[in-house]
N, C-alpha and C positions, 0 to 999 in steps of 0.2 A: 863336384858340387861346391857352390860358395857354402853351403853351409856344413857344418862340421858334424853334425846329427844325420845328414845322408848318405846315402851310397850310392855313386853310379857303378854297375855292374855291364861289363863290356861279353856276350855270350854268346856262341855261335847256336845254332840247330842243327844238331845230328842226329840219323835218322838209323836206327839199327847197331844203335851201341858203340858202333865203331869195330877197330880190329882185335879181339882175341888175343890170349896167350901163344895158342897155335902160330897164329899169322892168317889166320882168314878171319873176315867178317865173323861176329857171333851170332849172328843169326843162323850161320853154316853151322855153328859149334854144337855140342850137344845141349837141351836143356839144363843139364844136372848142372853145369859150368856158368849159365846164365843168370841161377837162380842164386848162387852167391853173390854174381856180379852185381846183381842188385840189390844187395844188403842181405840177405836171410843166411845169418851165420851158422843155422843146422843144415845148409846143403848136405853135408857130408853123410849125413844120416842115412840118404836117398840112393837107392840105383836110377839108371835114366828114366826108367818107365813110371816110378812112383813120386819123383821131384815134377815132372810135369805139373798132374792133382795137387802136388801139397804148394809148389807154388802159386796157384791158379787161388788155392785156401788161403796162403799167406796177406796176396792181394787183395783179399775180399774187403770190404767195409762195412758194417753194416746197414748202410741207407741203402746198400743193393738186392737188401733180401726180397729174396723169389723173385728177383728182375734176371740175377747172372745163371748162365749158362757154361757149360766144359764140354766142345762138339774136340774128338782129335779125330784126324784124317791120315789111314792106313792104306799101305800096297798089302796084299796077303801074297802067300807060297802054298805051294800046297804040291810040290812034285812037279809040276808043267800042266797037270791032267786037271785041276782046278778052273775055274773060270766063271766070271760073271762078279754080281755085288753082294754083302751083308751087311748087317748091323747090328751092335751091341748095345745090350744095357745090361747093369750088372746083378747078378747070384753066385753067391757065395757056395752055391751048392754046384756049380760048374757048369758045362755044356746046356742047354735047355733046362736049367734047374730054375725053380721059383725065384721071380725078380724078390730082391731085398737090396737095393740100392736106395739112393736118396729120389723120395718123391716128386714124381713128372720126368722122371728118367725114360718110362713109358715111351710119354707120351712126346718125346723130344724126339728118339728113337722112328718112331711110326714117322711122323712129319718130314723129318728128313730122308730117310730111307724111301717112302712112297716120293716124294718129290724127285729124289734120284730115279728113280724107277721108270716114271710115268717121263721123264724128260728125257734120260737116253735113246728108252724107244721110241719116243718122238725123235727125236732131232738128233738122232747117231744110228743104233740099229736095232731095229725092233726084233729081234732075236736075243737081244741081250738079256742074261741069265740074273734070274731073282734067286737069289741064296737065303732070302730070308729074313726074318725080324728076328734075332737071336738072344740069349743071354748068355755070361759065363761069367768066371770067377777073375778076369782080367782089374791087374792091381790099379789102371789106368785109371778107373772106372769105381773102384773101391771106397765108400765111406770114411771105411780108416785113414783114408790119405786128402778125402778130401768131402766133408758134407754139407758143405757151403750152397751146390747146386747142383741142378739136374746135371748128368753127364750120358755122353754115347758116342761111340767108336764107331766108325764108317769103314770097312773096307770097301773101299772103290772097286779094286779088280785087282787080278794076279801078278804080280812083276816076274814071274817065273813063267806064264804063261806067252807063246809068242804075240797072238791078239789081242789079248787084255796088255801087255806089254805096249804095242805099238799104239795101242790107244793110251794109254795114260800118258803119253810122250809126246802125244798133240794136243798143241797150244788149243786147238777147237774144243776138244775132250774137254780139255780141263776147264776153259772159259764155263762151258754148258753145264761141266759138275758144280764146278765150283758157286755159279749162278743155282743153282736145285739146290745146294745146301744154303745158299742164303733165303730162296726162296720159303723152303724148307720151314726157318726159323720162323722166319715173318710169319709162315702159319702156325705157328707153335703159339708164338705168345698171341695171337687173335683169339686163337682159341681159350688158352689155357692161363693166362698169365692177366690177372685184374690191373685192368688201368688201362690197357695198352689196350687202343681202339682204331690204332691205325694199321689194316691192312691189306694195303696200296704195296705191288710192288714196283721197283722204280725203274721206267723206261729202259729203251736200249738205246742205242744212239741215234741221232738224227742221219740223216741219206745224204747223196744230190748237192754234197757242200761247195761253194762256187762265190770268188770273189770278184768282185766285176768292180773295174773304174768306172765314174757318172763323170769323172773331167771337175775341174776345178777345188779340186782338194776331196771332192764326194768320193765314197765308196761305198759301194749296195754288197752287204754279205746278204746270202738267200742259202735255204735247207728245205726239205721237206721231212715231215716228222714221218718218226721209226714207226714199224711193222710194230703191233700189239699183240696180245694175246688173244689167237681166234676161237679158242675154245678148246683147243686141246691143253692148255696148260703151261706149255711150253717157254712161251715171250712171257715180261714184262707187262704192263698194265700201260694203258697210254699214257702218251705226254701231255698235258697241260700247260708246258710253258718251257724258256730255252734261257740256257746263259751262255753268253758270248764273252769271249775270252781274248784278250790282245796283247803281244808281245810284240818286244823290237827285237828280241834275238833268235823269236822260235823254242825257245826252253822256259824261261820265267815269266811267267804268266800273270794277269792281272786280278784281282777277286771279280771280274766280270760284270757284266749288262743285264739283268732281269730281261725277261721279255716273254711275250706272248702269243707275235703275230710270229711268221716265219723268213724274216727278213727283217733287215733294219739298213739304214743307208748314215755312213757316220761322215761329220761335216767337220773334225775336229782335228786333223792331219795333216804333215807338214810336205805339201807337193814335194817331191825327189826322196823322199824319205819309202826305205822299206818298212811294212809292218807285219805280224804274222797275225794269224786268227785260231780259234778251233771254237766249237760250239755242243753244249751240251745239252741231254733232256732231261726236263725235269717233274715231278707231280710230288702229290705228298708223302710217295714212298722214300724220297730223296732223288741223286741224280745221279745218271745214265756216265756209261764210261765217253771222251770226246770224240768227234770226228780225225779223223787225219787232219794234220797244221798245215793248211794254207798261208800262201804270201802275197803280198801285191807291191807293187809300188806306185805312188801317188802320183797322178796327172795332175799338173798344173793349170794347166789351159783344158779348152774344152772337147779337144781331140781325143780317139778314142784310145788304147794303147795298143800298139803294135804287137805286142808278144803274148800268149800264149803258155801256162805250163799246165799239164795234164797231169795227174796224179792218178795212175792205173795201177799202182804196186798195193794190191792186195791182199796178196799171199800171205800166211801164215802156218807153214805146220814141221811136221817132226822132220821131215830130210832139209831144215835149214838149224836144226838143231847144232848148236857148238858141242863137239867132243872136248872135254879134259878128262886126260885120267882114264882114258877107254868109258867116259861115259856122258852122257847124254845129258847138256847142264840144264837146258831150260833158259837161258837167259833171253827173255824175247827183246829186250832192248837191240841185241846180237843178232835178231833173227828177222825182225821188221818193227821200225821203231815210229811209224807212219808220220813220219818228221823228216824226211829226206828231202822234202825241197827247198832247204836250209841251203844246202850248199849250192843247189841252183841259183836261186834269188842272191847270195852271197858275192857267185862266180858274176852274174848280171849285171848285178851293182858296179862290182870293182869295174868291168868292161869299161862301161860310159852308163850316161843318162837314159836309159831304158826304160820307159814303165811295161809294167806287166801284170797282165790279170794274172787268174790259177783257178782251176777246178779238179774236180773228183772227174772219174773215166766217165761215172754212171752219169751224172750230166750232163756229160757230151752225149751219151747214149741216149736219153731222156729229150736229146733238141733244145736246153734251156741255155747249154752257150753254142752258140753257130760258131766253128771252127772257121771258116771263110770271114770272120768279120774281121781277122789277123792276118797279119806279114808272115808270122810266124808261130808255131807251137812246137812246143818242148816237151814231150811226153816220157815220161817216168815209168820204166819199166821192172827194173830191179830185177828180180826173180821169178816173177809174172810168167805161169807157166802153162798147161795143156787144162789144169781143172777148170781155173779163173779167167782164163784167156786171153795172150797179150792182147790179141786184138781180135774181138767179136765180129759174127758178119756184120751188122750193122757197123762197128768203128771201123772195118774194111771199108763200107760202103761212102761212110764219111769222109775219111782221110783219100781216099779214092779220089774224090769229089777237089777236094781241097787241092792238091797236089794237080789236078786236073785245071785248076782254076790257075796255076803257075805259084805254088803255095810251098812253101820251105816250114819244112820237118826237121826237127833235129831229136833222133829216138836211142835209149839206150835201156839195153836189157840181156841177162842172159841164155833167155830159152825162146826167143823170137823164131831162131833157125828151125829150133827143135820141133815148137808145137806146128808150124805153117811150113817150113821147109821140105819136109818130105814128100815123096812120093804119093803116098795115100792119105795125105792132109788136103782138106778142103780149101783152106786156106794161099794154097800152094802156087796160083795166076797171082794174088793180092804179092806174095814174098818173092818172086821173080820178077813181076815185073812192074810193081810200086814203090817199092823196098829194093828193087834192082840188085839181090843178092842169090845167090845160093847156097845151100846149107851142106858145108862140107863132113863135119865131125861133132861130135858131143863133147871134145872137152878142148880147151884152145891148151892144155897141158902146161901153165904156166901161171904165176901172180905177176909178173913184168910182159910187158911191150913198149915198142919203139915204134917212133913216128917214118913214111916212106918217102925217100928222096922225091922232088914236083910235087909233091901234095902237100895238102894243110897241115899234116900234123909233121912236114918235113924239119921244124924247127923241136922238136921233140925226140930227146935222144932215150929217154929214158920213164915211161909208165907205171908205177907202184900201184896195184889194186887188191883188196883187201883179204888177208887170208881167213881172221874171224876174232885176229886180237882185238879189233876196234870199232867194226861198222861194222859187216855181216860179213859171212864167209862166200866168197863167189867162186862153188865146187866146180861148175862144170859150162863157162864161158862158151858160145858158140864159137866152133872153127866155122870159118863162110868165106867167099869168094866172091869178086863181085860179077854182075849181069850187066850184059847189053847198057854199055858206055860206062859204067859205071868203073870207080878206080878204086884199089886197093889201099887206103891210106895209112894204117895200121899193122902191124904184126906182131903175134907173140913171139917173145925172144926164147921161148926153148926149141932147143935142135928139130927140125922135122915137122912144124907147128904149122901156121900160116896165117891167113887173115884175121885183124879183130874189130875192125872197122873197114867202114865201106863210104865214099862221096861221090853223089850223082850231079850234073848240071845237065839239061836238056830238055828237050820236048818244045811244044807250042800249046800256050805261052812257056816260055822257060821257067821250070820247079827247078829246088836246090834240095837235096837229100845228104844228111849224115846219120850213117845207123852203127851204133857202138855195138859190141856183142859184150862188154865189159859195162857195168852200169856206171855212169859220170859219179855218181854220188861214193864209189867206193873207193875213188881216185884217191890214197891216202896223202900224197903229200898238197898243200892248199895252191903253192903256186903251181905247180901241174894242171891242176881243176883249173884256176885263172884264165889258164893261156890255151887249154881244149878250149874254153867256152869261147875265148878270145876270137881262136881260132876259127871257130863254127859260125859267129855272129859279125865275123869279117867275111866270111865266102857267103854269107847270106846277103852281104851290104846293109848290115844294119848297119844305122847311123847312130854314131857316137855324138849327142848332146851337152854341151853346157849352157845350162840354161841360167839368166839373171831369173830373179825372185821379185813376185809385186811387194810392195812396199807401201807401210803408213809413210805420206812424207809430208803431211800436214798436221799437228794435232790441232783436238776440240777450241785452243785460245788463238788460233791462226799463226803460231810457231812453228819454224818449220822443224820438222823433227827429224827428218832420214833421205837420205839420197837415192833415186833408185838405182839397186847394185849394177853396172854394168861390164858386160866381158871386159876384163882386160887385152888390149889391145896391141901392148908394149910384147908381149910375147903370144908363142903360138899354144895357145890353154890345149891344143891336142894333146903336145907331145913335151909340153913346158918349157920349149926351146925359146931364148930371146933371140936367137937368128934362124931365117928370117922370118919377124915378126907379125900378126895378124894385118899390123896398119901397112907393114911394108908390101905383103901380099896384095894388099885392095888396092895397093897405089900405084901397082903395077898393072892393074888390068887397062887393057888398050883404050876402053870407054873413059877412062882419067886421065893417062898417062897421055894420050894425043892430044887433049884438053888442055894438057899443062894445068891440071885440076890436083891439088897436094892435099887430102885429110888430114888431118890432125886431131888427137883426142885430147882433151880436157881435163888436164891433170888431178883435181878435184873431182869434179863431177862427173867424168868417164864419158862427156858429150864428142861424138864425132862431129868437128865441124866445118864446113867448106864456106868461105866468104869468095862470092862473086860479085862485082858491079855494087858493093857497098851492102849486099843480101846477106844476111848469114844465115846460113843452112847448118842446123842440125840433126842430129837422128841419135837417139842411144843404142847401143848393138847388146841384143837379149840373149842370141842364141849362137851356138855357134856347133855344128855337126859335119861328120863325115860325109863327105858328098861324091859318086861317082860322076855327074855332069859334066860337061864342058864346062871352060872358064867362060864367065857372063857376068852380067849388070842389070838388074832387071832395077825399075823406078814402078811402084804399083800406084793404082790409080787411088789408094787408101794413103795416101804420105811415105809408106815403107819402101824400105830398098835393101835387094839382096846380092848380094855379093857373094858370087864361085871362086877361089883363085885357084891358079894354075895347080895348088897341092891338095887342091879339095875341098876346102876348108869353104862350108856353106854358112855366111853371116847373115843374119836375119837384123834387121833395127826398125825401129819407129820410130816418129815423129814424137818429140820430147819438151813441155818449156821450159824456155832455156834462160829462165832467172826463176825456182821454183819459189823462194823466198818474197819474191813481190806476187805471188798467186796466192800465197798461206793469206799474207797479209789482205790482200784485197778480198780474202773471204772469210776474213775473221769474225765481220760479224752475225754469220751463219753458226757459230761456235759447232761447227763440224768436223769431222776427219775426213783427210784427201789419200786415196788410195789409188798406188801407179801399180797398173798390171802391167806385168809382161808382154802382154797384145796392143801395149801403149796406150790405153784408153786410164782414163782419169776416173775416178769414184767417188761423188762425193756425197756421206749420211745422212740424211734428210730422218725430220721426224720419222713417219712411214711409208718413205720412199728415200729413192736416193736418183743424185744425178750422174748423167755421165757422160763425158767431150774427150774433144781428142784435141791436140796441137795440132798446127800448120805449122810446117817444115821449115816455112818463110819467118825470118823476124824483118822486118823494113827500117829502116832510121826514119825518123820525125820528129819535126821539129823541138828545141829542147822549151819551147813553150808550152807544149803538151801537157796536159795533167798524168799524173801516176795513179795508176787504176783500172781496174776493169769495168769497162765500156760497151755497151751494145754496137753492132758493128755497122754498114752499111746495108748490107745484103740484107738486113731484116733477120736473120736467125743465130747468126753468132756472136761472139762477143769478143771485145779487143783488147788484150792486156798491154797497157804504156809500164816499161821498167827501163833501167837504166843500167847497160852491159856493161863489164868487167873496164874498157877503156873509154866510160865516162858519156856514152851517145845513146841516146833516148832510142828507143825503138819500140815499136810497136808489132805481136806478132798474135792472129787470131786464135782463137779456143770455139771450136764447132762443135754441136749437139752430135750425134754419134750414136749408131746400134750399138745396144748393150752389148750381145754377143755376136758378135761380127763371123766367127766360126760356125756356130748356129744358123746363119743366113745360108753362110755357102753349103753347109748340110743341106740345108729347106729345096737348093734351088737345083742337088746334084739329084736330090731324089724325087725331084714332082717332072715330070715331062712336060715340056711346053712353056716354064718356067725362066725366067732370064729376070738377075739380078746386077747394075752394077753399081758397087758401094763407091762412092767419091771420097775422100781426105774430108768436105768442107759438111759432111754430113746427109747431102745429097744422096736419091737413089732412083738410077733410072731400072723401072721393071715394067716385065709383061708377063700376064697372066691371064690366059686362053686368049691370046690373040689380042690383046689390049694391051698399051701401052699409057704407062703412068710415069710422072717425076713425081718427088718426093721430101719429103726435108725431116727428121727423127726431131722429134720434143725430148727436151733434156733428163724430162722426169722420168724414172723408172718406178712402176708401184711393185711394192714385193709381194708377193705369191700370197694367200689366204689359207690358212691353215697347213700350210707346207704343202698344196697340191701341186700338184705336175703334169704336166701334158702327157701324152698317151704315146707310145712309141717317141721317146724324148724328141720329139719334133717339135717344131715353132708352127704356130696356128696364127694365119692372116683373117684378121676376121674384119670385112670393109663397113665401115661407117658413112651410114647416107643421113643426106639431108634434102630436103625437099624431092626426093626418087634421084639425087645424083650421090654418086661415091665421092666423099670430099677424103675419106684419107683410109686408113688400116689399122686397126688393134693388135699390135704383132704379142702374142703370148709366145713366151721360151721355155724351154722343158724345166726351167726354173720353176717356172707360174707364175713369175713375173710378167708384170706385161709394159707394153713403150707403145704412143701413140708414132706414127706415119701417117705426117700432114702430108698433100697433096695441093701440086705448086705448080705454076702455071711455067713454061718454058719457050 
């Protein structure tokens, strides 16, 4: 601090004390060790059981009185022959002797015990044994140590017992108890405690969580809200409202979105960018534990995204439990940390330019995402086993369909073989012969596998998956083999073992199949994960994208402010190699190279450009992906041209103009911004509209008498920009009115039958629509949507405007809610 009277204090947050004398956490530690740690220099006074109370005394304040409460949570023993729950409150006169503890011990006692009670046998097992409302002389519970507040002792169940054992060691069990004793309390002080008028308990989580791209930097998260309490007691109280939660890493979370509807669609996000989500419920009991972490990655453009991740890992109970020490820790982070598509999205990312939706299984189950509206889905299996079910008849019926339609699956999980592979599994046509495996053995006997010479994972010598130091423990891997065509890609490397992955190609239309029996996510080392995923999304022919980014490149005083970013050309942005490079590839294809036709890009400004006959042709190259096609040259009837070269390499470019500094200027006094998308369309802010043009490819030389400016053209609709090029010659190149979303069109015209669009460079649109034929020419203005509405099935609505009973043009609405008029032009 400048000043001398201050203090800056630099301090971290930690969460549980930190490590002990021992070496373990002190939260592990005993209480009696705790309660010095935190200043009370009579610990020593105490044995374990009575430092508890006297700390809980120590703590107290007194602005708490009659607010705080002392609930402790016991296993009992009792020989093995023991079983079921009680509870205490305390008598100094022992076993059922007359309560003499501190007042509302009672009634603290009753509330929680009936709450456990009435909620076991709801939602565990209605045979489970009531032991009773108790008292005794337990020092836990004692005045002497502690008369600050009410107190009561819970035994849950027996640890000596075999089934109150196996229950108290599942993660379910405990959620359900642990939820009755909060419940529990909540009715305590309703009842019994002045002031306290709220009691609401607070939701359970939301359902059905599902991330969907809308295209253009949009993303619609959607939930449907949790199950309530029907009347038996059991649930939560319902939601009234939801927070939305967003990470870039999947871990650090943001303090979240309020909300009320069940969905929300966020406009704030940086296209190519991963983001995570989770979503929680809330009312005025507080909120709901979150959904599973969803990921997406952000579309640019208004295409929909190609990929796919299913989130089926469910599971949660006592046989994923981690052993130390011959015992059973509980650590659920170890066990299912409902955040595993971390390293999917992760592995995706690194690939190339991928966007990707994600949802929960129930979703897909539900019909709220169509598996078929994908290239591709990733489905997450983890440990997903016979209760939960890797795959239900209905995601049979689904993925069936998909995979039928020529659909590439990429699925990884433990017990897939197990629950569908047998003999007397219903499931058992879906795992032979869509899954095109067989299920050999229950354990692949191994934490290592190697990739099998001709197959995808041939470049993999070496597989590490996880024993339970660090992501979960993966006990019992399916051993499988594969079915009818399908190939052995994987093995486990101990002696005698055999398959642990499987890859299909085949059928009509041709599907692509890769089934791990090892879960992707427990891949421990990160470049392994990398180069499976690498691997999988190259036999599927995903294409790997670099995509340029739209761009301010005009500000509000008509200065120009930014260039739009263009692929680098100079090298091949695949594989980062300068030899041989993207320009050298394109200049080799036969439709140039015969021409005697030489590119060149624009060292500056990243413009491809060709001068023929004194024309200069440019285009800026946006995109650049992996492409299986032949080598081509395609010129589209929109100014674009695309370029295959002979290594695959599919370049996408648009029409660009090509002095953007005499554009700022000639619209400066609009005092507007010019935004260059990547679809090469131009955008310019209008009060409550904006407009939008596209360049012609052409710039012409003209005379150097010409005025400098933008000019209405001849043709009546476009306008003519005069600047003067880099070597001093006036030229003149048009700027044409233009569909807003030109992507959008071709949606409208793949889906309506009878439909025929075709979009020209100069703005132009020849179309038919039932058998009639119209031209066309787009007005520049776009008006923006009216309170954020949006079209219905994100389609584009033509709606025709007459005059005197003839159609003179179209009202095109875009699933923006924008709308652009379509004049009608004589030809």
């Amino acid at each position: 601090s400048k000043s001398s009277k201050n203090v800056v204090v630099a301090d971290a947050v930690r969460f549980g004390g930190g490590i002990g004398t021992s070496g373990y956490p002190r939260w592990e530690e005993s209480g009696l060790y705790y309660m010095g740690f935190m200043g009370n220099h009579n610990a020593r006074r105490y044995n374990r059981v009575t430092a508890l109370p006297a700390y809980a005394a120590w703590e107290y304040e007194p602005w708490e009185e009659e607010t705080s409460i002392y609930v402790s949570w016991h296993t009992n023993a009792g020989g093995g022959a023991g079983t079921g729950t009680e509870s205490y409150a305390y008598s100094s006169k022992g076993i059922g002797g007359r309560f003499n503890g501190v007042p509302g011990s009672l009634q603290l006692r009753d509330a929680i015990h009936d709450e456990l009670l009435n909620d076991i046998r709801t939602g565990w097992d209605a045979n489970w044994v009531d032991r009773g409302k108790r008292t005794n002389w337990y020092g836990e519970l004692s005045p002497r140590y502690n008369n600050k507040m009410p107190s009561t002792i819970v035994e849950i169940g027996f640890h000596d017992n075999v089934a109150d054992a196996n229950a108290i060691k599942e993660p379910n069990f405990r959620r359900l108890t642990a939820r009755a004793v909060y419940q529990g309390i909540v009715k305590f002080y309703s009842k019994h405690v002045t002031g306290f008028n709220n009691g609401k308990l607070l939701p359970e989580p939301p359902t059905h969580f599902r991330v969907i791209n809308k295209g253009f930097g949009e993303v619609t998260l959607a939930w449907e809200a949790p199950p309530f309490n029907s009347g038996d007691g059991l649930l939560g109280d319902a939601a009234t409202g939801y927070q939305v939660y967003r990470s870039r890493n999947g871990k650090g979370f943001d303090n979240g979105i309020e909300m009320v509807h069940r969905s929300i669609t966020l406009n704030d996000l940086t296209p190519g960018d991963v983001y995570y989500f989770r979503v929680a419920a809330t009312n005025v009991g507080g909120e709901s534990f979150p959904t599973e972490t969803l990921a997406v990655r952000v579309r640019g453009d208004s295409g929909k995204a190609p990929l796919l991740i299913v989130n089926g890992f469910d599971r949660i109970d006592r046989r994923a439990n981690i052993m130390e020490d011959n015992v059973d820790r509980g650590y659920l982070d170890r066990m299912n940390s409902y955040d595993y598509i971390i390293p999917y999205a992760k592995a995706i990312h690194q690939y190339g330019n991928v966007d990707f939706d994600a949802g929960s299984n129930e979703a897909i189950i539900a019909g709220q995402i169509a598996l078929d509206d994908y290239e591709v889905v990733i489905w997450i299996l983890g440990e997903e086993s016979t209760v939960e079910h890797t795959f239900d008849a209905t995601e049979q019926k689904l993925v069936t369909y998909f995979l039928g339609q020529g659909g590439k699956l990429f699925v990884s999980g433990t017990e897939i073989g197990w629950e569908l592979g047998s003999p007397s599994s219903a499931g058992l046509n879906f795992y032979n012969n869509q899954l095109v495996s067989k299920f050999v053995a229950d354990d692949g006997g191994s934490y290592t596998a190697a990739g099998v010479a001709g197959t995808i994972f041939e470049n993999i010598s070496s597989l590490k998956f996880d024993n339970g130091q660090s992501i979960y423990d993966v006990k019992y891997p399916d051993r499988i083999a594969a079915n009818k065509g399908a190939v052995v890609n994987l093995n486990y490397t101990a002696p005698g073992t055999g398959g642990a992955a499987i890859q299909y190609v085949g059928g009509n239309p041709e599907r692509r199949l890769v089934m791990m029996a090892i879960p992707f996510e427990t891949i421990t080392e990160e470049n392994v994960r990398n180069t499976v995923m690498a691997n999988v999304l190259n036999f599927f022919g995903v294409t790997k994208e670099i995509v340029a980014a739209k761009i301010l490149i005009c500000d509000a005083n008509g200065n120009q402010a930014n260039r739009p970013v263009a692929v680098d050309m100079r090298v091949d942005v695949v594989t980062k190699d300068k030899t041989p490079s993207l320009l050298t590839q394109v200049n080799e294809l036969p439709e140039l190279k015969n021409n005697h036709w030489q590119l060149t890009q624009h060292p500056k400004n990243g413009q491809l450009r060709l001068t023929f006959e004194g024309i200069n042709y440019a285009v800026l190259p946006v995109r650049v992906r992996l492409q299986a096609k032949p080598t081509q040259f395609t010129a589209n009837p929109d100014g674009s041209l695309i370029f295959v070269t002979t290594l695959g390499r599919e370049i996408f470019t648009h029409p660009i103009v090509q002095n953007i500094s005499a554009l700022c200027q000639a619209l400066a006094a609009l005092k507007s911004e010019v935004v260059w998308q990547d679809n090469g369309i131009l955008s310019v802010t209008l009060q409550e509209s904006r407009a939008v043009a596209r360049a012609d490819i052409a710039a012409h030389p003209v005379s150097n008498k010409e005025p400098l400016g933008l000019f209405p053209a001849k043709n009546g609709h476009s306008l003519r920009l005069v600047f003067v090029d880099e070597t001093g010659q006036k030229r003149q190149q048009l700027i044409h009115p233009f569909c807003a979303y030109p992507e959008a069109l071709s949606d409208y015209q793949a889906d309506q039958d009878g439909t025929d669009l075709d979009l020209a460079n100069d703005g132009t649109v020849s179309l038919t629509i039932e058998g009639k034929r119209y031209h066309g020419v787009f007005d520049y203005i776009v008006h923006l949507s009216q309170d954020g509405e949006k079209t219905k099935n994100d389609q584009i609505v033509l709606t025709p405007i007459s005059e005197n009973g003839k159609t003179v043009g179209f009202t095109v609405t875009y699933p923006t809610g924008e709308t652009q008029m379509l004049r009608l032009i004589d030809r």
